[in-house]
C-alpha positions, -999 to +999 in steps of 0.1 A: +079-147+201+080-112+187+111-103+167+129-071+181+146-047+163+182-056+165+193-014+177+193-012+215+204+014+238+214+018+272+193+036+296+188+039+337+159+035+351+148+058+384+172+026+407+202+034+387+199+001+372+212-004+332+187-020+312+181-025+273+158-003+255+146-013+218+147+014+191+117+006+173+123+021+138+145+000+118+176+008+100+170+038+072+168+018+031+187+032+005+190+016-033+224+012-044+218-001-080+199-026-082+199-037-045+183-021-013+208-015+015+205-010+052+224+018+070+245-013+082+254-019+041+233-046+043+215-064+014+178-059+023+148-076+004+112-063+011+088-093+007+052-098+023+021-087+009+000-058+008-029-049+032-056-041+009-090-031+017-077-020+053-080+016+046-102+018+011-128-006-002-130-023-039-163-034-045-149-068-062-130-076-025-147-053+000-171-062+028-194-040+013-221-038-016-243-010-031-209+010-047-180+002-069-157+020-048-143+040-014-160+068-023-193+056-031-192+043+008-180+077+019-206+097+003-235+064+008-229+070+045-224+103+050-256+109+030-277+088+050-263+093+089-242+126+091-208+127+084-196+124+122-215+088+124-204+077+090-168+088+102-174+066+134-186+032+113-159+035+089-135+036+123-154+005+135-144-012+101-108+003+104-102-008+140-115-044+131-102-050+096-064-053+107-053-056+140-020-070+163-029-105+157-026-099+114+007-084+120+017-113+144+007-137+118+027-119+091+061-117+114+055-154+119+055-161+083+088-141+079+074-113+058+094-080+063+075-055+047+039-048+042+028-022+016+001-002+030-024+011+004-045+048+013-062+073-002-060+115+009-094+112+023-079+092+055-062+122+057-085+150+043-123+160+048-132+163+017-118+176-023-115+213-001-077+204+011-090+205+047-070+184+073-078+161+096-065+170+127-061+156+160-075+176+191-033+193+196-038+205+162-012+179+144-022+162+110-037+134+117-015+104+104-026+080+131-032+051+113+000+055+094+012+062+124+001+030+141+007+004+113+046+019+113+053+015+148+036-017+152+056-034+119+091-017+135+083-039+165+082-067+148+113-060+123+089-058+094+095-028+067+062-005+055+060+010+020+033+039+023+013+037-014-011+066-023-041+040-040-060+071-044-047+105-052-062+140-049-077+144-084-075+107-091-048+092-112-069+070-130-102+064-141-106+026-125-127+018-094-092+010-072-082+052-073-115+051-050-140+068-078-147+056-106-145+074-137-133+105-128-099+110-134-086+147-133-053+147-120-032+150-156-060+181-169-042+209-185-071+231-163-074+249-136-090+220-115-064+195-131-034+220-117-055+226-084-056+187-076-019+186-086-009+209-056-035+189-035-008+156-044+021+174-038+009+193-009-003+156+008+030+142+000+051+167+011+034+166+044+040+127+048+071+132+038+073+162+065+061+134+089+081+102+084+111+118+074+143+099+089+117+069+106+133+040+092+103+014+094+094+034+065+107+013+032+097+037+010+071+063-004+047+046-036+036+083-052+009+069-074-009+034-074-009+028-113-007+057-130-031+059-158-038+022-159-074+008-173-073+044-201-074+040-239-066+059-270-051+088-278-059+107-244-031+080-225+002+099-229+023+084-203+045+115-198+015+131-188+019+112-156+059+114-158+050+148-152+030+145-124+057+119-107+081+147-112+060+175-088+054+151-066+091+136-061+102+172-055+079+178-030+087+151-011+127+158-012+121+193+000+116+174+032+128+143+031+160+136+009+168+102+022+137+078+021+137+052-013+107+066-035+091+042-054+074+050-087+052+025-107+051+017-145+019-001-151+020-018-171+051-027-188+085-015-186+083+009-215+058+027-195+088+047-177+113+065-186+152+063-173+151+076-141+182+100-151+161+117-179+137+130-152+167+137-123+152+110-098+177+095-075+171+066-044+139+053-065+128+018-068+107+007-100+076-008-092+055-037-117+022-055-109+022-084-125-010-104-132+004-127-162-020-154-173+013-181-172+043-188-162+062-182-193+047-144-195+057-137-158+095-148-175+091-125-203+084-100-184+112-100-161+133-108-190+120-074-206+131-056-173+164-065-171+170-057-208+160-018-201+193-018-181+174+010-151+203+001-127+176+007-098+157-018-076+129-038-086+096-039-066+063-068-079+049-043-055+014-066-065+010-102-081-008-132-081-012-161-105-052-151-101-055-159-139-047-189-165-017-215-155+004-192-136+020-210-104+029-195-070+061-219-069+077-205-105+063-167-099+084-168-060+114-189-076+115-165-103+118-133-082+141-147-064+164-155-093+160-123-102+165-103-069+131-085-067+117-073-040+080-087-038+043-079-022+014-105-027-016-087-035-034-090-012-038-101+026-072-103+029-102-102+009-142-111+009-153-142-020-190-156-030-204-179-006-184-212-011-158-200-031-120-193-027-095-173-043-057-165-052-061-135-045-062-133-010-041-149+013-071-149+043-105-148+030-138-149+048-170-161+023-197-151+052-222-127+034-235-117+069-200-100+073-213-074+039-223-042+046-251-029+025-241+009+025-275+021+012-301-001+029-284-013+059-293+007+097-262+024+111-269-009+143-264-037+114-235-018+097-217-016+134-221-053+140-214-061+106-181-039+107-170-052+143-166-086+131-142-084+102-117-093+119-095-118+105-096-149+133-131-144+135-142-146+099-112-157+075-097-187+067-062-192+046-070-191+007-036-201-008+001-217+006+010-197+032+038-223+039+055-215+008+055-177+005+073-179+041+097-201+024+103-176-001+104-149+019+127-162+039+156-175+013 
């Protein structure tokens, strides 16, 4: 059975007869130190997972092969069929990559949030700034749009996360193009993208502003993460966090904004030396044991941020890590959690902790480059998850956890 919102109104239908109406958008977050509080003054923890690879690829997870990243299946398929048929198969793989039945599953489990990683190409044609609009003229946010309302009916919280930024905020494959990171140049293109981020954000902000499925706003999918030497100066993208958050309060002063240090907590500053209020720190956490994922929220709590924490990603993917110490551990320590990731491809007879569903079916992998536009459809149209995936780690025990 489908949990309903909890905030009902009375209406009348056209007999004159009272009936019970569910409000659909949950009760607005705010942080209050270190916790997250309903409008109710509730205690609120956001734990699920994230739904990676819905709405961008990464070549290491994707049901894809012939690019390293979203773009590289953008520009693969728009090359080779037209950009109104590559826009069509990559709304094949959309439509069939997470559906009602995912979301069922993840209510059933407990889960009450999902982070929801995008990029602005979802939203924008191209590097030009140009919407996409729908045929009234309005943004298009309809996926956004869709995941929201269809987590409020099922009481589960969304955290919107830019994965890849206008300008790209990093130089690794998961900002959806590799290598070519210009978002921090002291340029003219560099101060052209920035207005592109803020511009984006301001308008989601503009969109979702008082809709209370929405958990919170993720600015930046790690910042600057994967760089080296001398050219990684992290206020650089302390900076950057800065435009954006403004932008976003011109429109929306009341949604939690979440802002990432990747990868330790000495990669962001107090949030009072930069003026940000109703923020939530965010970690990813891919320790290689269980004593590092200690140290590191040991390290946290010494910084003394008085704001919410967020493992907005994590997974003991490497070394002796457990999924039993890393869930115990958060919830010692009150944080707010997100598995990375829902759903994922592997080698042919493999599995991985990583994913929580995961299909190993190489007839489900598009070739982007040799591949007819008939075999990417049929490809594409059968990603979805009861068809192809099977659990890949203890789903029984992350609903335990979510629940407590």
């Amino acid at each position: 059975m489908k949990r309903k919102n909890l905030n009902t109104v009375s209406v009348y239908d056209e007999n004159y007869s009272e009936k019970e109406v569910y409000d659909m958008s949950l009760s607005m977050l705010h942080c209050d130190g270190e916790k997250i509080i309903n409008a109710e003054g509730k205690q609120v923890f956001l734990r699920g997972t994230n739904l990676g690879g819905w709405l961008l690829d990464e070549l290491w997870m994707g049901f894809f092969k012939g690019g390293e990243a979203q773009w590289d299946i953008v520009t693969a398929l728009e090359n080779r069929f037209g950009k109104q048929k590559a826009d069509r198969l990559i709304k094949i793989r959309e439509d069939n990559y997470i559906t009602e039945y995912d979301l069922d599953y993840l209510q059933s489990l407990g889960f009450t949030c999902v982070r929801v990683p995008f990029w602005y190409r979802n939203f924008q044609t191209d590097d030009s700034g140009t919407w996409k609009r729908k045929e009234n003229g309005e943004i298009d946010f309809s996926r956004l749009d869709w995941i929201v309302d269809e987590c409020g009916k099922r009481g589960m919280y969304v955290i919107l996360d830019m994965h890849g930024v206008p300008g790209y905020q990093s130089i690794a494959h998961h900002s959806c193009r590799m290598n070519h990171c210009k978002l921090y140049d002291e340029t003219e293109e560099g101060a052209y993208f920035r207005s592109l981020a803020c511009g984006l954000w301001s308008e989601i902000a503009r969109h979702f502003a008082g809709n209370g499925t929405v958990a919170a706003y993720d600015l930046m999918n790690e910042p600057m993460c994967d760089y080296e030497g001398e050219d990684k100066v992290n206020s650089k993208y302390h900076d950057v966090y800065s435009l954006i958050y403004n932008s976003v309060r011109v429109n929306d002063p009341e949604h939690i904004i979440t802002l990432e240090a990747i990868w330790t907590p000495d990669d962001i500053p107090h949030p009072s030396e930069r003026g940000w209020e109703n923020v939530m720190y965010q970690y990813h956490l891919y320790d290689d044991s269980n004593e590092s994922f200690k140290d590191v929220t040991t390290h946290n709590a010494s910084k003394n941020f008085n704001v919410p924490v967020l493992a907005g990603e994590f997974s003991p993917c490497r070394g002796t890590a457990t999924w039993e110490y890393i869930l115990r551990l958060f919830s010692e320590c009150s944080y707010n959690w997100q598995t990375w990731t829902y759903k994922g491809h592997c080698p042919k007879g493999e599995t991985s902790q990583w994913f929580m569903m995961g299909s190993d079916d190489p007839d489900n992998v598009v070739d982007i480059n040799n591949d007819s536009a008939e075999e990417i459809e049929r490809k594409w149209s059968s990603v979805r998850t009861e068809n192809c995936c099977k659990p890949m780690n203890d789903h029984g025990l992350l609903s335990e956890y979510a629940k407590a």
